[in-house]
C-alpha positions as CSV (number, residue, x, y, z in Angstrom):
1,X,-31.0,103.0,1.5
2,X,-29.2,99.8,1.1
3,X,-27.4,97.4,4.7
4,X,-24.5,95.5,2.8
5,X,-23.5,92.5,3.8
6,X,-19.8,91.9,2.5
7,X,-17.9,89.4,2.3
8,X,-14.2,89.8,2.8
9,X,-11.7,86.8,1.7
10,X,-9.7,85.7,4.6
11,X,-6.0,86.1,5.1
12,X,-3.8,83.0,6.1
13,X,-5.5,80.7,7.9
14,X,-8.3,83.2,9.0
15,X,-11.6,82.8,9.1
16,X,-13.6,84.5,6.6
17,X,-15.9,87.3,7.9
18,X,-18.8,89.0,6.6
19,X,-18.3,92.4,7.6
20,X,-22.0,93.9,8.1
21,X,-22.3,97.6,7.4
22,X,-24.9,99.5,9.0
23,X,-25.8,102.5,6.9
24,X,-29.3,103.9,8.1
25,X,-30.7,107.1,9.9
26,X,-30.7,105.4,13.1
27,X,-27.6,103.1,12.9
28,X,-25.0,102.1,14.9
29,X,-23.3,105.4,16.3
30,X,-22.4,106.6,19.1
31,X,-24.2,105.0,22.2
32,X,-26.0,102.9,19.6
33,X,-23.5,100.4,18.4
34,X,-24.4,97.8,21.1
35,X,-24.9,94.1,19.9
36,X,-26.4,91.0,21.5
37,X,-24.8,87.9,20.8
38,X,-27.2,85.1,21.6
39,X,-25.4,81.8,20.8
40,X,-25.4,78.3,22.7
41,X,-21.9,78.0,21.9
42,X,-19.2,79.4,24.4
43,X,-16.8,79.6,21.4
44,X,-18.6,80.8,19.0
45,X,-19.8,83.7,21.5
46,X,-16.4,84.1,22.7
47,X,-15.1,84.8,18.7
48,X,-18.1,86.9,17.9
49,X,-17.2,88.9,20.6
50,X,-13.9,89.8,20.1
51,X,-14.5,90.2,16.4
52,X,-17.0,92.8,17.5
53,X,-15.3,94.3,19.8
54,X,-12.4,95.1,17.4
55,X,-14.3,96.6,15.2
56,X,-16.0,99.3,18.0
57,X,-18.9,97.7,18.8
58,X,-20.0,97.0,22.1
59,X,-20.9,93.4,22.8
60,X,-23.1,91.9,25.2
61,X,-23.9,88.1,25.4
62,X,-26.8,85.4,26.1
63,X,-26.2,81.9,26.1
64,X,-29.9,80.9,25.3
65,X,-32.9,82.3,23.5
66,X,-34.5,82.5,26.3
67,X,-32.3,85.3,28.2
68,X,-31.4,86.6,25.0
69,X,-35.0,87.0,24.2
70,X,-34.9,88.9,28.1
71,X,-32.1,91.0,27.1
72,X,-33.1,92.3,24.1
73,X,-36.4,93.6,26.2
74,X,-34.1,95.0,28.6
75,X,-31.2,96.4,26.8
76,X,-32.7,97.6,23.3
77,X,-29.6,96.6,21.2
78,X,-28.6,97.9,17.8
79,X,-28.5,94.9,16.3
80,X,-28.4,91.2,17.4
81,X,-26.8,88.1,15.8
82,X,-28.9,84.7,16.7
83,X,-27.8,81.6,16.3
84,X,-30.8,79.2,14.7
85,X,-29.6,75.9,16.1
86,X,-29.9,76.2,19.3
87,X,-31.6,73.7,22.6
88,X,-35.2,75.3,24.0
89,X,-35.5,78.1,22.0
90,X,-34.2,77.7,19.0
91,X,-33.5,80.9,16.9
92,X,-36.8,80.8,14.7
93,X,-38.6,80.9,18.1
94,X,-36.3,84.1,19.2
95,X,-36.8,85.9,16.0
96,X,-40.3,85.4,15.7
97,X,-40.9,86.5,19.3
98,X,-39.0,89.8,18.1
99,X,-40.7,90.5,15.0
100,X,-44.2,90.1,17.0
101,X,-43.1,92.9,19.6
102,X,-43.8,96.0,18.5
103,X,-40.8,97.5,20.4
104,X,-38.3,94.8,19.0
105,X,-39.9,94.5,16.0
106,X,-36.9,97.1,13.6
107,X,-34.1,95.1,15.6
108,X,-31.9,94.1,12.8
109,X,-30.9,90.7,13.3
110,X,-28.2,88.6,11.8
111,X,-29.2,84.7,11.9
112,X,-26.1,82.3,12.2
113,X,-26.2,78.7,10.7
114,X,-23.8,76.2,10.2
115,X,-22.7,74.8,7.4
116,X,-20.9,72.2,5.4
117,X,-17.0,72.4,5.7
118,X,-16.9,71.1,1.9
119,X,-19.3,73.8,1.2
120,X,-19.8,77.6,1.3
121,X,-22.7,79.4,2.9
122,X,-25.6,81.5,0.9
123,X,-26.5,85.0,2.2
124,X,-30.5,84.9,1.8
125,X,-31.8,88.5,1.5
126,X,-35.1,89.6,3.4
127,X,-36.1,93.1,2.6
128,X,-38.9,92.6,5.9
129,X,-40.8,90.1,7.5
130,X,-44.2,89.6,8.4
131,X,-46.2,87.2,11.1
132,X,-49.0,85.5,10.5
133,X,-52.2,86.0,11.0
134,X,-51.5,88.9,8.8
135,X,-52.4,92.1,10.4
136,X,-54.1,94.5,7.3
137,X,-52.5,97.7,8.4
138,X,-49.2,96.0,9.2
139,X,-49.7,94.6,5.7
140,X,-50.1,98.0,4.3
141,X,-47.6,99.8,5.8
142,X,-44.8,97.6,4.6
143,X,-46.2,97.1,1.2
144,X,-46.2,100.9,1.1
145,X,-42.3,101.5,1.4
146,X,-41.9,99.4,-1.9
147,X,-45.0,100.8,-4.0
148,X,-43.8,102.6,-7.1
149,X,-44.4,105.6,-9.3
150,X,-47.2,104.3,-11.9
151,X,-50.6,102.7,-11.2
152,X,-51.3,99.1,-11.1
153,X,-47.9,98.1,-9.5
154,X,-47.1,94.4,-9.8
155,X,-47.0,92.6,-6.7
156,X,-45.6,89.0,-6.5
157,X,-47.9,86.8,-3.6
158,X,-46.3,83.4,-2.9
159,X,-48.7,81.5,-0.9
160,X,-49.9,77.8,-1.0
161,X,-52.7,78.3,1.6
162,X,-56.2,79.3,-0.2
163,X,-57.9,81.4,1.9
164,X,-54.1,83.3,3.1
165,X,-54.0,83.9,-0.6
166,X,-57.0,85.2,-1.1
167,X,-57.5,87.7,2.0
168,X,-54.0,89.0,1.2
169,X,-55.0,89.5,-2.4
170,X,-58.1,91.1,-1.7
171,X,-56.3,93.4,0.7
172,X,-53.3,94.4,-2.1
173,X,-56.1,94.7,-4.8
174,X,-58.0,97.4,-2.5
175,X,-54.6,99.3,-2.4
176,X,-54.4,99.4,-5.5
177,X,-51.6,96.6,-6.3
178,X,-51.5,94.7,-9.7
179,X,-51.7,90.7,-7.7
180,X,-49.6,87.8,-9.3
181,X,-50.3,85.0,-7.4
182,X,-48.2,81.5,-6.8
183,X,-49.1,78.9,-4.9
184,X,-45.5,77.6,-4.7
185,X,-41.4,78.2,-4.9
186,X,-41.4,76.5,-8.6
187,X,-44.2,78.6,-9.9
188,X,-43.1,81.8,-8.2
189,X,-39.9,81.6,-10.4
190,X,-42.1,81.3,-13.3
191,X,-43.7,84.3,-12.8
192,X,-40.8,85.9,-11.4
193,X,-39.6,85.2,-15.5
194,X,-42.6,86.5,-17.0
195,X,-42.7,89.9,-14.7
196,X,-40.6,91.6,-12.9
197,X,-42.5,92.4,-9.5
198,X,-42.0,95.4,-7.6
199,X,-42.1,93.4,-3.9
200,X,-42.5,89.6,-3.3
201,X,-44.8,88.1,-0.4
202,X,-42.5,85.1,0.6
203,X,-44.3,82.2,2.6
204,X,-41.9,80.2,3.9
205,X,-43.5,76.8,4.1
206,X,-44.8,75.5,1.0
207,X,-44.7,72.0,-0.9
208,X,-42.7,71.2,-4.0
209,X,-40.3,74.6,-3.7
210,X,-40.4,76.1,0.0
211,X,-39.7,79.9,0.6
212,X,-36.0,79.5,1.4
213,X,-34.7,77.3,-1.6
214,X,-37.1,80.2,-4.0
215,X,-34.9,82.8,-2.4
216,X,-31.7,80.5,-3.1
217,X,-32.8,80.9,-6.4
218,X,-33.9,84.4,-6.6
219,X,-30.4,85.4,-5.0
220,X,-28.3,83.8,-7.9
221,X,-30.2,85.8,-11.0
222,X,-28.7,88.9,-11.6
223,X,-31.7,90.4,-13.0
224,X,-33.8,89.3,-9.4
225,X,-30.9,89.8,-7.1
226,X,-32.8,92.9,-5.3
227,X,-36.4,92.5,-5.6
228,X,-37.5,93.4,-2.3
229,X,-38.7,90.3,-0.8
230,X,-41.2,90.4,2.3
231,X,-41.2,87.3,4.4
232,X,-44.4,85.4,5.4
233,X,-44.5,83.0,8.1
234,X,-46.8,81.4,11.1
235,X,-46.6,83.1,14.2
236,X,-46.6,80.1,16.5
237,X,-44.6,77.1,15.0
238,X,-44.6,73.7,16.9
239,X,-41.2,72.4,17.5
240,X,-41.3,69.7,14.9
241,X,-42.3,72.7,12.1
242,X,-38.9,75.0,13.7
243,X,-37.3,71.2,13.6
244,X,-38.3,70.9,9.5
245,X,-37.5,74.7,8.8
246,X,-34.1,74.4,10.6
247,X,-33.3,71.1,8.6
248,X,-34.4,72.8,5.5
249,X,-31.9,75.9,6.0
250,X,-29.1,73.4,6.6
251,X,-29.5,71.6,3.4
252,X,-30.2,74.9,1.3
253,X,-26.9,76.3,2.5
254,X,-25.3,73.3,1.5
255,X,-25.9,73.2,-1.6
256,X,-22.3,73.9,-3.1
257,X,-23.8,77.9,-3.8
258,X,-20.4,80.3,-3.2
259,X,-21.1,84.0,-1.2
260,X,-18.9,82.8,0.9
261,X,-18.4,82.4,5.4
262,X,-19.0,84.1,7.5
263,X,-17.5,84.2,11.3
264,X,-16.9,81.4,13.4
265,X,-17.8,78.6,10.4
266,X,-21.1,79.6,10.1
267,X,-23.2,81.3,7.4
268,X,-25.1,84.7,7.6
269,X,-29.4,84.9,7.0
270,X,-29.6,88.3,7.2
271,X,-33.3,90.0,8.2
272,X,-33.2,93.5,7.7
273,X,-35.3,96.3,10.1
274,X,-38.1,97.7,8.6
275,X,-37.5,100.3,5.7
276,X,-34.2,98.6,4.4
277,X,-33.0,96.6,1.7
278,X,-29.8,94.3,1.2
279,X,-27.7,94.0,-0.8
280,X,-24.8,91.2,-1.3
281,X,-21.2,92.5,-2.2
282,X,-18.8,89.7,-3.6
């Protein structure tokens, strides 16, 4: 089952695109191809839509978190594309909100970023996402979609917090999971070198190498490129921590790496629903 996110060069003066593909039992067809657009920007909302629109989908718009948070409750979209920068609630605070509903939760949603002109944007692949505190079945259930055919399968668990680390690894252990543990980014890749896991638990916030610049990383490698990666992160982040992890996208995404723009001059964090996988087309 793979969601592709391509990238299709532009014509003319054109802005690039990236032209998502939903291809899943309960994708967008028929009266299921509505999408929320929640964006501060009156532009950039105005462009998504008619991009949208002219390619069938049906398009409805929130100029905050806030009532895009309400509209997703009310209408149920498809899909929804969120901008991250945004003022009040910022687009970690909308996505986390929607991955702790348990009626929002398989919502795929596209996360929209600027980035440098001088530079093209990086398509960072979550195969799911998880909230902490970690909820054990929760825990199990996703691990269990990525479990293969042989014993002792090789889990990757990148966490710098102690006591995370070692619930989470007593948890995977009782399942049965082979645990490789790494308390950072830096060290994940090492391990990463030394064994190919099966499925990575991704923290986001770590010192010395945080989640996003390991999945920066990750992405580039051939050989890593679809490791399903499940993404760890608090459930109730202060505004200076959504501050830090917005100022950490930014400068990941800018760091001269070539998948590509996306719409409206801004690049594309895509986070799957539940029981999917990316994959990046160039």
């Amino acid at each position: 089952m793979w969601l592709p996110a391509q990238v299709v060069e532009p014509k003319s003066d054109e802005p690039r695109v990236s032209e998502i593909e939903f291809i899943e039992g309960s994708g967008l067809v028929d009266g299921s191809d509505l999408v929320l657009v929640i964006d501060d920007d009156p532009v950039v909302r105005d462009l998504m839509q008619r991009f949208l629109v002219k390619e069938g989908f049906q398009v409805q718009l929130a100029a905050s978190g806030e009532i895009g948070l309400n509209m997703a409750k009310d209408l149920r979209p498809a899909a929804i594309t969120l901008d991250v920068m945004m003022p009040g609630m910022d687009g970690w605070a909308v996505l986390t909100a929607l991955k702790a509903d348990p009626d929002l939760a398989d919502i795929p949603v596209v996360m929209l970023t600027m980035v440098d002109e001088k530079n093209l944007g990086y398509a960072l692949g979550a195969s799911d996402y998880l909230t902490k505190p970690i909820e054990r079945n929760r825990l199990i259930t996703v691990l269990n979609k990525y479990r293969c055919h042989h014993p002792d399968c090789p889990v990757l668990l990148v966490e710098d917090d102690v006591l995370t680390r070692e619930m989470m690894r007593r948890i995977l252990e009782k399942e049965g999971w082979q645990v490789v543990e790494a308390d950072n980014g830096r060290v994940a890749l090492e391990k990463v070198a030394e064994c190919r896991p099966e499925v990575i638990l991704l923290d986001l916030m770590m010192p010395e190498m945080d989640g996003f610049q390991f999945l920066v990383q990750l992405r580039q490698d051939f050989h890593t490129l679809n490791i399903p990666v499940v993404v760890v992160t608090a459930m109730n982040l202060s505004d200076l921590e959504r501050q830090q992890l917005n100022g950490s996208v930014t400068q990941i995404l800018q760091k001269g790496l070539t998948a590509g723009k996306s719409c409206c001059g801004r690049s594309v964090i895509w986070w799957p629903p539940r029981s999917s996988r990316l994959r990046v087309v160039n």
